[in-house]
C-alpha positions as CSV (number, residue, x, y, z in Angstrom):
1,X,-40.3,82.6,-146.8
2,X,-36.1,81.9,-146.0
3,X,-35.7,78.7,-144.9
4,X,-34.5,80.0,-141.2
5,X,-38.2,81.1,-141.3
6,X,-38.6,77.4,-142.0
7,X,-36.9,75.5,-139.9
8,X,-38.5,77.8,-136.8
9,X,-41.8,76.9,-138.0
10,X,-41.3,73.0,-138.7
11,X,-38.8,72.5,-135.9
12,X,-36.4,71.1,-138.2
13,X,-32.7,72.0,-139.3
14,X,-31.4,73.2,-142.1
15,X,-29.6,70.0,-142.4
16,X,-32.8,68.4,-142.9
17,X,-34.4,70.3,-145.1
18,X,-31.7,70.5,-147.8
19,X,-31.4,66.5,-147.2
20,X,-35.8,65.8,-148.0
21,X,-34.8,68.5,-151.1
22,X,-32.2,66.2,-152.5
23,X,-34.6,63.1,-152.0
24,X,-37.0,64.9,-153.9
25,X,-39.7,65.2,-151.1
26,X,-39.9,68.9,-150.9
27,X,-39.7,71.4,-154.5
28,X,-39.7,75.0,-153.6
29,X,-39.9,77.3,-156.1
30,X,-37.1,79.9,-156.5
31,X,-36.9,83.6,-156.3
32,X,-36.9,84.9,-159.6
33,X,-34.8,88.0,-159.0
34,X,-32.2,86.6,-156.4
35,X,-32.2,82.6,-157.0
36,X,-32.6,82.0,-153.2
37,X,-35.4,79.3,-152.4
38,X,-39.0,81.3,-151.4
39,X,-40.6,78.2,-149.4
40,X,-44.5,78.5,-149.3
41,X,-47.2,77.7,-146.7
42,X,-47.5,74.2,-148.8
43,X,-43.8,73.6,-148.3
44,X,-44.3,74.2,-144.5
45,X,-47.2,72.0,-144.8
46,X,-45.4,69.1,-146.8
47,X,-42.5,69.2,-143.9
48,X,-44.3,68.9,-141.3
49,X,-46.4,65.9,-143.1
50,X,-42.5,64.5,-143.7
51,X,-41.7,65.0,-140.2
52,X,-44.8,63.4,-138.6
53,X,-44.3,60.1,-141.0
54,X,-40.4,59.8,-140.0
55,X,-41.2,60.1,-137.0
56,X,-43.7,56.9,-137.4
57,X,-40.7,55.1,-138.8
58,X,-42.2,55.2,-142.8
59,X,-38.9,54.9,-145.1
60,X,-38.4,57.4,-147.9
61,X,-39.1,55.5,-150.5
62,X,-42.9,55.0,-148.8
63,X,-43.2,58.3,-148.1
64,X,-42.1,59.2,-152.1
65,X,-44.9,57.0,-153.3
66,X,-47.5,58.2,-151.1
67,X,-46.8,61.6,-152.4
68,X,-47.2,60.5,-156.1
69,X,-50.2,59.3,-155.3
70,X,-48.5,55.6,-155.8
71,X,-49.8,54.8,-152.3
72,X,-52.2,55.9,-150.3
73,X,-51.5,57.1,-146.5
74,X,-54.1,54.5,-145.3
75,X,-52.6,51.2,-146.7
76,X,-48.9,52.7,-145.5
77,X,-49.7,53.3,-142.3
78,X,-51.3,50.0,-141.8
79,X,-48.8,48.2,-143.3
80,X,-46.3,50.0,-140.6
81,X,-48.5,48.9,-137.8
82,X,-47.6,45.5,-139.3
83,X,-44.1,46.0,-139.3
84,X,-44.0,47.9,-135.9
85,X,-45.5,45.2,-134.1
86,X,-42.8,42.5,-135.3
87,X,-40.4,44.7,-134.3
88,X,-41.6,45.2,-131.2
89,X,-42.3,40.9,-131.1
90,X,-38.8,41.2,-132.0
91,X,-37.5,43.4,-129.6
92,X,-39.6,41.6,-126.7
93,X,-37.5,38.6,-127.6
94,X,-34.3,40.2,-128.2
95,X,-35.0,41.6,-124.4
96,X,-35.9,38.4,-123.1
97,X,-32.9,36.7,-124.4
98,X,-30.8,39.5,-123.2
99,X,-32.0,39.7,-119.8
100,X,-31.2,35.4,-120.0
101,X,-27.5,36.0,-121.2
102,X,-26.9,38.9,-118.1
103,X,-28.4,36.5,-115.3
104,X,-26.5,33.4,-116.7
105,X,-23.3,34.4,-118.0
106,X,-20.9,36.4,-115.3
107,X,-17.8,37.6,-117.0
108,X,-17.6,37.7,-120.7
109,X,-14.0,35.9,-121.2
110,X,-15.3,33.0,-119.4
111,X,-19.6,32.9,-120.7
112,X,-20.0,30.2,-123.7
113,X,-22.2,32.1,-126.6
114,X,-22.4,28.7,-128.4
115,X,-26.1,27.9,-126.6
116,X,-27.3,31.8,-127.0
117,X,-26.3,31.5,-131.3
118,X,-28.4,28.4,-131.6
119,X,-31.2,29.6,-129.6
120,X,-30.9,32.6,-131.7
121,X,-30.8,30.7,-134.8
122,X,-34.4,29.2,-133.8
123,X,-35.4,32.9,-132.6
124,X,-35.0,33.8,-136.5
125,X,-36.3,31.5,-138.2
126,X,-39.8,32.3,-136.1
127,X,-39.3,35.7,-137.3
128,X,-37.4,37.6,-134.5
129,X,-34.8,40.5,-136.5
130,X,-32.0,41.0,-134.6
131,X,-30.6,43.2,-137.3
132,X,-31.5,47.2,-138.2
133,X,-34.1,47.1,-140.9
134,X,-34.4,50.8,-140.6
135,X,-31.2,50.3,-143.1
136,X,-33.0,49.9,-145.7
137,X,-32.9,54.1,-146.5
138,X,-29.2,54.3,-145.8
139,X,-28.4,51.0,-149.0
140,X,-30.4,53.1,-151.1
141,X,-29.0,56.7,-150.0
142,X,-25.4,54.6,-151.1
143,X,-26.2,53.6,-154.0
144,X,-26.1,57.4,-156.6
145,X,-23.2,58.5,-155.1
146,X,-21.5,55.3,-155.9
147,X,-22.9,54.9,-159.5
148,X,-22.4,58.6,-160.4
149,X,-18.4,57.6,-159.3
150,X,-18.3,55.1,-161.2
151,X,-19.6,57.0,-164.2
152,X,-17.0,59.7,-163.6
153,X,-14.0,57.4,-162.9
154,X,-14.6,55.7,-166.3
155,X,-14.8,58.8,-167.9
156,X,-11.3,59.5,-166.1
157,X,-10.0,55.9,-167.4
158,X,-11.3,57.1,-171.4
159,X,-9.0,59.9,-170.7
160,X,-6.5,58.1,-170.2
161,X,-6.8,55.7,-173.0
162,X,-7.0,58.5,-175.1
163,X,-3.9,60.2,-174.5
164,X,-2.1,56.9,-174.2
165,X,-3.3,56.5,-177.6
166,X,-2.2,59.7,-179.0
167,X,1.4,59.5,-177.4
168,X,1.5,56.3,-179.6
169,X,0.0,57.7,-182.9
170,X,1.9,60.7,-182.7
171,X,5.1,62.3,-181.7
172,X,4.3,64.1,-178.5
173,X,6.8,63.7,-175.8
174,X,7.0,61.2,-173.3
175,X,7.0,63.7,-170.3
176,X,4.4,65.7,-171.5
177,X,1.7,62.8,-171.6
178,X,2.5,61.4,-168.4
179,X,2.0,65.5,-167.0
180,X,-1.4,65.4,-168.7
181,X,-1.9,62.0,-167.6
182,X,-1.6,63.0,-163.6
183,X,-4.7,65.2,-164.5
184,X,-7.5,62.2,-164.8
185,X,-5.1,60.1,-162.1
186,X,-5.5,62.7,-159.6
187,X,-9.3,63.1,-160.5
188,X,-9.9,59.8,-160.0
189,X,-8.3,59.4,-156.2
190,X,-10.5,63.1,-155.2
191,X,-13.7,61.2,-156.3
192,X,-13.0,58.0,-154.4
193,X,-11.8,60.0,-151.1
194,X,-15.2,62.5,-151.9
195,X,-17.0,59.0,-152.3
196,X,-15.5,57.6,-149.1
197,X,-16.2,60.8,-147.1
198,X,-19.9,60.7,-148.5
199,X,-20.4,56.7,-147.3
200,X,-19.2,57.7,-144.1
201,X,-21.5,60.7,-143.6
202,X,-24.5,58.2,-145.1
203,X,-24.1,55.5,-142.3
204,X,-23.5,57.5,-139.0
205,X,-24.3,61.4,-139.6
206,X,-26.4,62.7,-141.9
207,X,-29.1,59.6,-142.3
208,X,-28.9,58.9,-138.7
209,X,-30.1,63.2,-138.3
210,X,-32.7,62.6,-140.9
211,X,-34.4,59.6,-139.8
212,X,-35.5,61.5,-136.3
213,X,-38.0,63.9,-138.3
């Protein structure tokens, strides 16, 4: 079936079905005669088993390895009822001290956060997370894009070093290797901007659209 068929059937966007394809959490096989994807009753199947555990909070990475058969669905679920119920220790707390600053503190040019950081201080170190652990996914999501830059911008850097070397081996004009020279140069500032544009979709779009499935 076309993955409109798909996304009907899982209640799921397109967006999100490309993004568990990239991860690696969905394979479809492909039409032999057109090239198009031809998702399967077991692809509509894995989705919605994708869906249900995002929806239970389980990172990617868990999810990956309970497909490999790395972990079982048991022992990841139960270690999410572990971690679900310090966030929700941890979000009882980070209430509770909330609810403390609003009835204390008036105006906030004039309220003295000094007592609420130590207090908080003492909250963390008996295990209350005032941070997002969910961003686990989106450090990880970071980190091809930015080695596979790297990778390419060095290759742009070699290039170069090479023609710098030949305009000093040989006799070819000064003009012309500074022209081939704007080639890599200009390579190298699209992949940072592409890189920059990607980081920005990782932390507020395309994660963020992901993690509610």
């Amino acid at each position: 079936m076309k993955i409109n068929e798909v996304e009907q059937q899982v209640n799921i966007t397109k967006k999100n079905i490309r993004f568990y394809e990239q991860q690696g959490l969905l394979n479809p096989r492909r039409n032999t005669e057109n090239g198009y994807r031809d998702y399967s009753k077991e692809d509509v199947d894995e989705l919605k088993k994708i869906k249900l555990l995002r929806k239970l909070s389980l990172p990617l990475e868990e999810i990956r390895k309970i497909q490999k058969g790395d972990l079982t669905l048991s022992d990841a679920l139960q270690r999410q009822v572990i971690l679900l119920e310090r966030e929700r220790i941890s979000l009882e707390e980070t209430t509770r001290l909330c609810r403390l600053v609003s009835e204390e503190s008036c105006q906030y040019y004039t309220f003295s956060p000094d007592e609420y950081l130590e207090r908080m201080v003492e909250m963390e170190q008996e295990g209350t997370k005032f941070l997002n652990v969910s961003r686990h996914d989106i450090r990880h999501k970071k980190l091809a894009p930015v080695i596979f830059s790297f990778l390419l911008i060095l290759m742009m850097i070699g290039v170069i070093a090479t023609l710098i070397w030949l305009y000093l081996q040989s006799s070819m004009p000064l003009w012309a290797t500074g022209l081939l020279i704007v080639i890599p140069v200009t390579m190298i500032m699209s992949i940072v901007a592409v890189l920059l544009q990607r980081m920005k979709e990782i932390e507020g779009g395309e994660e963020d659209v992901a993690r509610k499935y």
